[in-house]
Each structure stands twice: as C-alpha cells, then as structure tokens.
C-alpha positions as CSV (number, residue, x, y, z in Angstrom):
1,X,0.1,-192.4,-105.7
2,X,-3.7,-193.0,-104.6
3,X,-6.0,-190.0,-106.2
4,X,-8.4,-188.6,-103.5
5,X,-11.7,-186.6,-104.8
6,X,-14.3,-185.2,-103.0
7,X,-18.1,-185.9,-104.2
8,X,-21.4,-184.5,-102.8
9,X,-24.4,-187.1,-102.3
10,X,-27.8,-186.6,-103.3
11,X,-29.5,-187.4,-99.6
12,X,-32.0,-189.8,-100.7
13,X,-35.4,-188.7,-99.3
14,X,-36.5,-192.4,-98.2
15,X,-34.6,-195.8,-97.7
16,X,-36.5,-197.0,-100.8
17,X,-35.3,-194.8,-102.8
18,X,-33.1,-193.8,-106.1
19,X,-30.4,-197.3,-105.2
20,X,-27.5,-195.4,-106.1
21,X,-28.4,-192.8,-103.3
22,X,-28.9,-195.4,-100.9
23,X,-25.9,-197.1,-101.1
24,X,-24.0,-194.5,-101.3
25,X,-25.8,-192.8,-97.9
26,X,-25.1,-196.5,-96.5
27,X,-21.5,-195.9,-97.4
28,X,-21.2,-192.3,-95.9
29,X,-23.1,-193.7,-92.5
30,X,-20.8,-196.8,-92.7
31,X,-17.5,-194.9,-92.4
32,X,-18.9,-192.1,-90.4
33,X,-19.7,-194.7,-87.8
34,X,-16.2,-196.9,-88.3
35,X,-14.1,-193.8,-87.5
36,X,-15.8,-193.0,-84.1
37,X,-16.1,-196.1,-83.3
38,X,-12.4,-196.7,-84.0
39,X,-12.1,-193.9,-81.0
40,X,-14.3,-194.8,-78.6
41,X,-14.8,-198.6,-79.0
42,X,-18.7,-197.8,-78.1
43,X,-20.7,-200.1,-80.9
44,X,-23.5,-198.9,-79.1
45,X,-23.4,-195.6,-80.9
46,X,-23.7,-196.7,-84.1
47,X,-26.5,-195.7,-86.4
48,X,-28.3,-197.5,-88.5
49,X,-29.6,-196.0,-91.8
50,X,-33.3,-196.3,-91.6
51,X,-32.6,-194.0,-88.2
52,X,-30.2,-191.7,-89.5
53,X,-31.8,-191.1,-92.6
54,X,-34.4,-188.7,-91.3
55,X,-32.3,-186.9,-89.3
56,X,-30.5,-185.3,-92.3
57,X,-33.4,-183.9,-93.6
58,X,-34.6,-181.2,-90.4
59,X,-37.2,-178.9,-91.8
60,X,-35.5,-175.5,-92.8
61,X,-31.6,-177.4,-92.2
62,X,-31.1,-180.5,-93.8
63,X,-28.0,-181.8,-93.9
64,X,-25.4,-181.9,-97.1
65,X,-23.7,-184.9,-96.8
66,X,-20.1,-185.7,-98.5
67,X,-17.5,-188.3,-99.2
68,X,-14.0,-188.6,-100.2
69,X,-13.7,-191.5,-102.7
70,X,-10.3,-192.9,-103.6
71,X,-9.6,-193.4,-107.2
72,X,-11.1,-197.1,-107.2
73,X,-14.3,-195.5,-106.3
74,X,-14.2,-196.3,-102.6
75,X,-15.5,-194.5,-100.1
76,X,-12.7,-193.6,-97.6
77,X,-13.8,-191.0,-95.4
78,X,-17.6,-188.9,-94.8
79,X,-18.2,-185.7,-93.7
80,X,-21.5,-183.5,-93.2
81,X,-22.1,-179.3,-93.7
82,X,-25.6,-178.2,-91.3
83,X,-27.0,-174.7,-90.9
84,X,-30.2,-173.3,-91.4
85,X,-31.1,-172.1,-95.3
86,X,-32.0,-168.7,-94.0
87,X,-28.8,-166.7,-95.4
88,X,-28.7,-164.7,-92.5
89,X,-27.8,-167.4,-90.1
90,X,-24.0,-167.0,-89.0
91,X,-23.7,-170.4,-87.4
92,X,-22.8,-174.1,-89.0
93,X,-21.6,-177.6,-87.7
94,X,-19.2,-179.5,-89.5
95,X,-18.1,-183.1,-89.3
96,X,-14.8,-185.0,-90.7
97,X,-14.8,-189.3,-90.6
98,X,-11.7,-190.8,-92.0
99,X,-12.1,-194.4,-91.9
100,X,-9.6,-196.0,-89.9
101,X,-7.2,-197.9,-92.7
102,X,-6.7,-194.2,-94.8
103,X,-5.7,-192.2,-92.0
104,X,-2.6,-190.1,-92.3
105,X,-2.9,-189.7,-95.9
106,X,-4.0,-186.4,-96.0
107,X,-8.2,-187.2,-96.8
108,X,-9.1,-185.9,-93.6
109,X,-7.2,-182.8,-94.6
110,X,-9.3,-182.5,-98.1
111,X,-12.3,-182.7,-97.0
112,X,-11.9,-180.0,-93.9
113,X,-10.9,-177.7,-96.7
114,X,-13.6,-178.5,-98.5
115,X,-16.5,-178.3,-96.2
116,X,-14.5,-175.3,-94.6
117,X,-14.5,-173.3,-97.9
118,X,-17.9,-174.1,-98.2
119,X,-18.9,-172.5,-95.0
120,X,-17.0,-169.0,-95.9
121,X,-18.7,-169.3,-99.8
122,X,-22.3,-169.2,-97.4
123,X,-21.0,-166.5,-95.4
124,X,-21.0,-168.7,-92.1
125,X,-18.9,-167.0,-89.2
126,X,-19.4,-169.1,-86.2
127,X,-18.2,-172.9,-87.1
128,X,-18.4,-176.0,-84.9
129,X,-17.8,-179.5,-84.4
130,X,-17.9,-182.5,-82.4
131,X,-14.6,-185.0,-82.0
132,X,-15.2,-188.2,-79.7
133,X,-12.7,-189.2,-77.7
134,X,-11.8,-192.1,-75.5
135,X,-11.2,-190.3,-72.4
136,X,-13.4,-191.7,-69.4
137,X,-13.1,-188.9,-66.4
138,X,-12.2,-185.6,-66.0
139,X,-8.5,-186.1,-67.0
140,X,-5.8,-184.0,-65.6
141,X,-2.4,-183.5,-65.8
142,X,0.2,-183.3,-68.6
143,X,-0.9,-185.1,-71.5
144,X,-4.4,-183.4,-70.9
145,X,-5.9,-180.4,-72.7
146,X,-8.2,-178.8,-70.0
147,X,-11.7,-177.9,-71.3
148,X,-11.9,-173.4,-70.6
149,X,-14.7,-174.6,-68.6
150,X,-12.8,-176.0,-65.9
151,X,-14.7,-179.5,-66.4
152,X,-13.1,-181.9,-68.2
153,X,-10.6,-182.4,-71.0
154,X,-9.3,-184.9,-73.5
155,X,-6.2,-186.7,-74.2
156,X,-3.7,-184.2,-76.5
157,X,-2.3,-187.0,-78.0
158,X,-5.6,-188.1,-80.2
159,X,-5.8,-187.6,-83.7
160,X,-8.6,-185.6,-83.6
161,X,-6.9,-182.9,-81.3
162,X,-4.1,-182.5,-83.2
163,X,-6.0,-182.1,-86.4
164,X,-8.3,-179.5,-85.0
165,X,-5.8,-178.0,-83.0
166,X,-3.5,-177.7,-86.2
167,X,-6.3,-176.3,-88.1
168,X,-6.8,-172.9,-85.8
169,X,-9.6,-174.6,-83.9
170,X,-10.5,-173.9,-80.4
171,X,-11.1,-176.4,-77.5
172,X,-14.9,-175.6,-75.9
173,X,-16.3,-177.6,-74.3
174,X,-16.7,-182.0,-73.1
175,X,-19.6,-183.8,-73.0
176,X,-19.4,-187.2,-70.9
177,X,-21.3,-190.2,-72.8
178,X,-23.0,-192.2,-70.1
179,X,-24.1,-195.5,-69.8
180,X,-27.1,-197.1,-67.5
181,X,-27.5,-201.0,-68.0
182,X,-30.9,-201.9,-67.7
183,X,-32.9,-202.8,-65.8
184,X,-31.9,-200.5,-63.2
185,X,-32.2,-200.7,-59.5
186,X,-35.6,-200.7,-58.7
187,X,-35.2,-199.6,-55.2
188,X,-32.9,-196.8,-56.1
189,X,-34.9,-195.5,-59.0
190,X,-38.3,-195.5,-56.4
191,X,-36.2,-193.6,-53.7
192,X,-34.9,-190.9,-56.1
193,X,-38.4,-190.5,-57.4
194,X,-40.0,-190.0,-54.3
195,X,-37.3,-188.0,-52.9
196,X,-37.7,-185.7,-56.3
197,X,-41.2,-185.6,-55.5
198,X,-40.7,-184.6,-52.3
199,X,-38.9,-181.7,-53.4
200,X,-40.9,-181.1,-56.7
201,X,-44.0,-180.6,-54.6
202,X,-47.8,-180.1,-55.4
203,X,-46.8,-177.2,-57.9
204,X,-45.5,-179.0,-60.5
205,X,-46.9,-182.3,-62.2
206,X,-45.2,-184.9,-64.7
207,X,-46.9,-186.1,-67.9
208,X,-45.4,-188.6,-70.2
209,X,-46.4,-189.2,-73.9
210,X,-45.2,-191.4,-77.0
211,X,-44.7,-189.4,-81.0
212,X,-46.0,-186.5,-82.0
213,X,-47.0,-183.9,-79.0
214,X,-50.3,-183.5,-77.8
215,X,-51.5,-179.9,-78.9
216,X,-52.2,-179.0,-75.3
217,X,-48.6,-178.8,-75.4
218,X,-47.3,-177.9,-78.7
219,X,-46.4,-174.1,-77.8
220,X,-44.9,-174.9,-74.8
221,X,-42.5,-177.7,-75.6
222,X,-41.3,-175.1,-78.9
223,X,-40.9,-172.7,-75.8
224,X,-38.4,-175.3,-74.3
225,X,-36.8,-176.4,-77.3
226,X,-36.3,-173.0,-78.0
227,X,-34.4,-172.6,-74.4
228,X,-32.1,-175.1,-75.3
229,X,-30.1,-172.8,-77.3
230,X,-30.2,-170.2,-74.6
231,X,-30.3,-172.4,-71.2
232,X,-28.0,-175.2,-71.5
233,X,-24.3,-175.2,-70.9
234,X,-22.4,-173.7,-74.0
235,X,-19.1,-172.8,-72.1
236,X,-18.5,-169.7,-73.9
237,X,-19.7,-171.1,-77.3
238,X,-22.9,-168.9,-77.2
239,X,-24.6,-169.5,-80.0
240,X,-27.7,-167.5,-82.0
241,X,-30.7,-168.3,-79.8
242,X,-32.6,-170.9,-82.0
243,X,-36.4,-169.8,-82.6
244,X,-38.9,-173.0,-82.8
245,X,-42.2,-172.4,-83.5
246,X,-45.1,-175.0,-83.3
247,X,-45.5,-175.5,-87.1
248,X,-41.4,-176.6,-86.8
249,X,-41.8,-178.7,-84.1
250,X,-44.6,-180.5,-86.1
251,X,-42.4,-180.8,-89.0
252,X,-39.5,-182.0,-86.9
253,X,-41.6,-184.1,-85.6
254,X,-43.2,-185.9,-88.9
255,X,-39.4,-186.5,-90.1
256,X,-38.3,-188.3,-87.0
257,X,-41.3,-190.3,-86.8
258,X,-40.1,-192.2,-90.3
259,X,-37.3,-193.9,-88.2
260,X,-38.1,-197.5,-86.5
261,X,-37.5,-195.2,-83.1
262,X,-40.2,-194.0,-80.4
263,X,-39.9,-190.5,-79.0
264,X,-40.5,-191.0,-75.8
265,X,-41.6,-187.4,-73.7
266,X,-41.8,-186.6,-70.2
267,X,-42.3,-183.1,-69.5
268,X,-42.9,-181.5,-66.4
269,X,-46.0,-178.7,-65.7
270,X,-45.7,-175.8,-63.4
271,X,-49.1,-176.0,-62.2
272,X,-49.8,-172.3,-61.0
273,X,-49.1,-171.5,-64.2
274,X,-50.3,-174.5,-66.4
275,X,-46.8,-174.5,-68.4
276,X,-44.0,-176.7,-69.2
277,X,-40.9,-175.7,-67.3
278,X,-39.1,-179.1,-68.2
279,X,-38.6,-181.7,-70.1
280,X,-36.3,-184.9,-71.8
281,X,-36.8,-187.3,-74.5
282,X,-35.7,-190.5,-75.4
283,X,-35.7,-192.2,-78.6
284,X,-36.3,-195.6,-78.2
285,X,-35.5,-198.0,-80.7
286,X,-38.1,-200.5,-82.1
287,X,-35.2,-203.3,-81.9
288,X,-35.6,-204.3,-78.0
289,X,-31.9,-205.2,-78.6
290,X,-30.6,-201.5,-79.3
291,X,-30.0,-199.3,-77.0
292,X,-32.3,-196.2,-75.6
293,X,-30.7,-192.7,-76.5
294,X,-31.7,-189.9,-74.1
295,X,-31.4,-186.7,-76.0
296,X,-32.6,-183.0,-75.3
297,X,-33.2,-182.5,-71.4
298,X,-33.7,-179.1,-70.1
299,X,-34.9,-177.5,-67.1
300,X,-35.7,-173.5,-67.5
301,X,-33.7,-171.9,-65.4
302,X,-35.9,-169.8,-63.2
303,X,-37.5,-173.3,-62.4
304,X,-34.5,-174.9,-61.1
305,X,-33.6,-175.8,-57.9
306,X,-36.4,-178.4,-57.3
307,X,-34.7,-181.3,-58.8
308,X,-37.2,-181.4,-61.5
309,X,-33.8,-182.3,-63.5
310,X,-33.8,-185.5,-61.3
311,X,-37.6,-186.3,-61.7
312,X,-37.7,-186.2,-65.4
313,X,-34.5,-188.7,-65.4
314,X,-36.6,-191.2,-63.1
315,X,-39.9,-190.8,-64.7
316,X,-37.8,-191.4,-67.6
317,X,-35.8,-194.7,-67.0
318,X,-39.5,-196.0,-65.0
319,X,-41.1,-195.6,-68.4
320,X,-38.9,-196.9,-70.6
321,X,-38.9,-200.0,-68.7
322,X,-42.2,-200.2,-68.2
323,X,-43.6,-199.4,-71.4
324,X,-40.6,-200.9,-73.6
325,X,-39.0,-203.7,-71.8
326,X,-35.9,-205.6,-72.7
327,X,-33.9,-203.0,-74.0
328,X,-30.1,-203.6,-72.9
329,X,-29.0,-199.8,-71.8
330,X,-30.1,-195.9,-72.1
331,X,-27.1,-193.6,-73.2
332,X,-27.0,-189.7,-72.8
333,X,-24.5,-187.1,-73.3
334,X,-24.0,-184.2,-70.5
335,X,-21.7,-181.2,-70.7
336,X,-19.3,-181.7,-67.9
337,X,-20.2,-178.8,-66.0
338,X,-23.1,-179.9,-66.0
339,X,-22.9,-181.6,-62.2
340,X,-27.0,-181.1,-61.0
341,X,-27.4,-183.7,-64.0
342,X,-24.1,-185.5,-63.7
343,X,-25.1,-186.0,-59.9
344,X,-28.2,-187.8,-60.9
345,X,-27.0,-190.1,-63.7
346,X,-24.4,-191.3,-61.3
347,X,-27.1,-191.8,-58.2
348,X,-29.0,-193.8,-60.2
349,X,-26.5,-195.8,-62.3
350,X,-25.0,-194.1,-65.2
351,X,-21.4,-195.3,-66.0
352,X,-19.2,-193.0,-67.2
353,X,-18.4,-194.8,-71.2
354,X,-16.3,-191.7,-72.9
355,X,-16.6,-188.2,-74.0
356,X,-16.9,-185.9,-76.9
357,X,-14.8,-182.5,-77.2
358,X,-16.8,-179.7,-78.4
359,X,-14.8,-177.5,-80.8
360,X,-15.4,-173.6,-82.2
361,X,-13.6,-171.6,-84.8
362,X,-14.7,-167.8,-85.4
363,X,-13.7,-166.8,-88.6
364,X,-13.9,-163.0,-90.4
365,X,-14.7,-163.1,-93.9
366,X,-12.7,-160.8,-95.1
367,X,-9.6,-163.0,-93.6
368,X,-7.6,-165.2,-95.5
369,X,-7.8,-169.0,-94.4
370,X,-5.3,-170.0,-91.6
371,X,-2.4,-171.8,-93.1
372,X,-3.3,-175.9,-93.5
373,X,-6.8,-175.0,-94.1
C-alpha cells in the first residue's frame, strides 16, 4: 500500500534561488499543469516557471503552495491556499491537481482536507475554486449540470464535478476559454474598430501603454481594478469588494514585471471627465512562440452601452500585432453570461477552446465538516 503525505513548500522568492525550492516549485507547476491539461487538452495554457513564479507572491496575498508526495518522494498531485493576510478577510481560493497516473487513489481527497482544514484554522467562510473542463458550448441536456446563471454548464460525468459535488460544493458559475489565431482578419478588426468608434464617440479616448502605469493614471486604473470585484459577472458568488490602492497596484505591478511577459494596457478615458471608465490587459510573452493571455477587462458599468467593451478588444488585438508580431494566438476567459463580450470575441474571431466551472462552498465555523471532507 502506497503512503501518501502532504508537505508545504517554501515558495522560492526568485528562479535562482535556494535549488531545493526550485525544483520542488518546478514539480508543483509541473503537475498542476499535467492535470488540467489532462482535461482540457489545451497545451497552450501551460505555465512556465519563470512566469508563474511571480504570481504566487501578490503583495499582501501570496500564495501557499503544497504537494502530496508518495512514499518514494514523488510528487503526485499540487494544490495552492490564497487569501489576503489581513485576518479579517472571510474569502479564499483553493486549488486541487492530481496528476493524471494517481488518480482514484484517494490523493486528491488528502489534500482537499488539508487545504480545507486549513481554511476553517484561518477562519475563512467564503471558499472557492476553479475546475477546467472540456466542455466546448453551452451544453444542455441530461448528462449536463446547468450553471444557476442560466449560461452554460459542464459535463456531470468529469472527475472534477463529482469530486466537488461529493464534497458539499456548489456549482457557480462557467467561464468559456477562447481562442483567436493570429494574425487576425485585418479587414474585420478595422471595421469593428471604426464601428466602435463610431459609437464610442468624441467623449471618450483610448490610450495604450507597456509595464508599469503611467502616474497620470495610477489612481484611476486601482479605481478599475478595484471594480472588478464589484462589476464583473459573479453569478451569485458575490464576493467582499476588493480595495486597491495605488501603492498595491505599484507593488503588483514590480512582482509581475520579474516574469519574461509584457503587460500590455489599453484603457479607455471619459473625456468630460478626464477618467478611466475601461480597461484590458494582456500579458504578452517574450517567447514570440507562446501565446498572448488577455486577462482583467472591465467596463464600469454606468459607462456601458457604448461598446467601449468592443474598442478595448480591437485596440487590443491591433496592438499586440503591431507592436509584438509573430505570436501564434491571444486566449481570454469570459463568464458565460457575459454575451456584450462573448458577442465581440466571436465577431472578431475568437474560437470557443473549453471552459472552467466556477465553484463556491460557504461554510459556518462553528459547523462540523461535511462528511468526506
């Protein structure tokens, strides 16, 4: 009988670090990415250290990072704990990665327990996690587990499902993972530009910039970032509105720039008012063979209705291939009822590649643990 144990890693600070620490992050990141990618077939996703690394160490929540080793020393499955430090905070993400060969041996099982217990010894009452999945479309029908949204849903026959499910887990939420090969269309992006122009009109202005964010902006783009807790589609996973102020995004912003990526901004001003009311990133790799990711995109909502959601996708996709040519593919992440956006990746290209379930479990303190966990 094979001996699981779980063992916390000390998150090396750089990629020349401590050795041991290294290897074993490399280990974590290896099997974190083998199990998703053993769901979703998307290589694309994968991480590489030297990007993750820096991610796991956001000012004020860096990331505790675990493995479960069998009793040959092998790493066999990776998980991760985030929340804030400030005790206060009732919220945390959780993540469980059993590579693909020690499934169904009860690891994945450990190390929820673990990481679960751990967030009821910090007194976290608000837990969630992401599961991948390979579902392409809004699935429907038997067989599908409809997201409460009304968009979306995933297969119930993945493992992930019937792990969470079993656990006392609640379905939230799916995002779609989109794909646009580059270079796109020329003549569509120029028509959607101008048409989002059109609409946009003399009040409101694009600027784009590369790193760290010029201070003209600083205030304004924590305004947004702080939104993004507030504005974006949660279902009804509301979360704890999530305060940034300049000095964090400054922070945030040193960490990220240790990775072989370039943040990419385009923002969009409200001229009457000389403020940002929008804005996307993309982190564009430094390897012209990797692929784009588009992360946070938000319009605030008393802005909306201008398709300023569509002009910051454009400006986006012009400058990437403008400014960083050769790179195979931008990939972004949408909540399903999200359609405003959904309608404009699909105008201009974006190929629906898989999804990701969104999962929630509330907890009271003073409960005992739900049987199996």
């Amino acid at each position: 009988m094979t001996a699981y144990t779980v063992h916390e890693l000390t998150v090396p600070a750089t990629m020349d670090d401590d050795p041991v620490a290294v290897q074993a992050f490399r280990d974590w990141l290896r099997v974190s990415d083998a199990a998703e990618v053993a769901v979703h077939g998307l290589t694309e996703l994968s991480w590489r250290p030297e990007e993750y690394l820096p991610l796991c160490h956001e000012p004020g929540a860096p990331s505790r990072l675990f493995v479960v080793r069998d009793d040959a020393g092998t790493v066999v499955a990776s998980g991760s704990y985030d929340t804030k430090q400030d005790p206060s905070t009732p919220n945390c993400w959780l993540a469980v990665g059993v590579a693909p060969e020690h499934q169904r041996r009860g690891v994945g099982t450990l190390l929820a327990d673990h990481l679960e217990a751990l967030a009821r010894a910090e007194g976290r009452t608000q837990w969630k996690t992401y599961a991948v999945s390979r579902q392409v479309g809004p699935g429907v029908g038997p067989g599908y587990l409809p997201a409460p949204t009304g968009a979306g849903a995933v297969p119930e026959d993945e493992a992930g499902v019937r792990f969470l499910t079993g656990r006392g887990w609640r379905f939230g939420q799916v995002n779609r993972i989109s794909r646009l090969a580059l270079p796109a269309d020329p003549s569509v992006v120029r028509e959607l530009h101008d048409r989002a122009m059109a609409a946009a009109g003399p009040d409101h202005r694009v600027h784009t910039w590369t790193g760290r964010t010029p201070e003209r902006w600083l205030d304004d783009l924590a305004v947004l970032q702080t939104r993004m807790s507030t504005d974006a589609p949660d279902g009804d996973m509301e979360e704890p509105e999530d305060v940034w102020t300049a000095d964090r995004l400054r922070a945030h912003e040193d960490e990220l720039a240790r990775a072989p990526r370039t943040m990419l901004t385009v923002a969009v001003e409200h001229v009457p008012t000389a403020a940002l009311v929008g804005f996307t990133q993309l982190a564009v790799p430094h390897d012209d063979g990797r692929a784009v990711m588009q992360w946070d995109t938000l319009v605030l909502r008393e802005h909306r209705g201008h398709r300023l959601g569509w002009l910051l996708k454009v400006v986006g996709i012009e400058t990437v291939e403008r400014d960083f040519p050769g790179r195979p593919s931008i990939v972004t992440f949408n909540a399903e009822e999200n359609r405003p956006m959904l309608d404009v990746n699909e105008a201009v290209g974006f190929v629906g590649v898989g999804s990701e379930g969104i999962w929630e479990r509330r907890v009271s303190l003073g409960a005992a643990p739900a049987a199996g966990s």
